[in-house]
N, C-alpha and C positions, 0 to 999 in steps of 0.2 A: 245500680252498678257500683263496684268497688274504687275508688278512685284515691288517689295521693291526699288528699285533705282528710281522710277518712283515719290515717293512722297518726297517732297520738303519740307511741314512744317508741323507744331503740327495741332490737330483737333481734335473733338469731338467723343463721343463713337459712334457717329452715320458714323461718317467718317472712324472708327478703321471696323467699319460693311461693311461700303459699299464697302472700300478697299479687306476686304476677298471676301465679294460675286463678285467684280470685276475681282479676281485673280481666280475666278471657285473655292470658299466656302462656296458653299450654306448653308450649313449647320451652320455656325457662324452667332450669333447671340449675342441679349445684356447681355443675361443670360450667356452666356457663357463667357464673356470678365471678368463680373462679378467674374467669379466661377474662372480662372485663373488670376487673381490679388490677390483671395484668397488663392490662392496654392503658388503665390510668381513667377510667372511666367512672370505677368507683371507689373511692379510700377502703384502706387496710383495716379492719375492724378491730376494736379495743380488746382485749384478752382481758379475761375473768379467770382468775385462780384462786385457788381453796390453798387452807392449809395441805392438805393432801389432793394432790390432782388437779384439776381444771374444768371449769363450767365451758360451753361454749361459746366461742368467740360474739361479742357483741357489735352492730351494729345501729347507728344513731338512726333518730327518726329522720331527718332529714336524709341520710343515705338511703333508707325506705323511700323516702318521696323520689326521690333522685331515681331509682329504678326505675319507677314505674314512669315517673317524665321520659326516659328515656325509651323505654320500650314503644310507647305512645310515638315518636320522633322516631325512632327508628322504622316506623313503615311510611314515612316522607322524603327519607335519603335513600339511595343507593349503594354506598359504601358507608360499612361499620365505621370508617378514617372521618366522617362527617361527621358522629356523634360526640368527639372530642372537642369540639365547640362548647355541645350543652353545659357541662359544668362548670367550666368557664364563667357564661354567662350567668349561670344560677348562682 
């Protein structure tokens, strides 16, 4: 099983994706990574730019683990308002 200890370094939102559906979260999605960075749940990812253009937005390893602790926590609460703890604590 895919789990939080498993991932090594920073990655993009498409990696913060695969890492859920890896760990059996189907359901996580970019919409959704979206919508909990807006509640404060997970920090703003660092930007990568070129001289021309832009790479995609980068995400630390630890914001990787953080997902996935969270996901795990969120089928022990009832309301999304509960998950606002975890980082906290982490």
């Amino acid at each position: 099983m895919y789990t939080w200890e498993s991932i090594s370094g920073p990655g993009t939102i498409d990696d913060l994706v695969a890492d859920a559906h890896a760990a059996d979260y189907p359901d996580m999605n970019v919409r959704r990574v979206y919508d909990w960075i807006a509640k404060g749940l997970l920090d703003q990812p660092r930007l990568r730019t070129r001289r021309r253009g832009s790479d995609k937005a980068e995400y630390s390893a630890n914001q990787r683990r953080l997902l996935l602790l969270l996901l795990d926590k969120r089928q022990h609460v009832a309301h999304l308002n509960a998950l606002a703890q975890v980082p906290l604590a982490t």
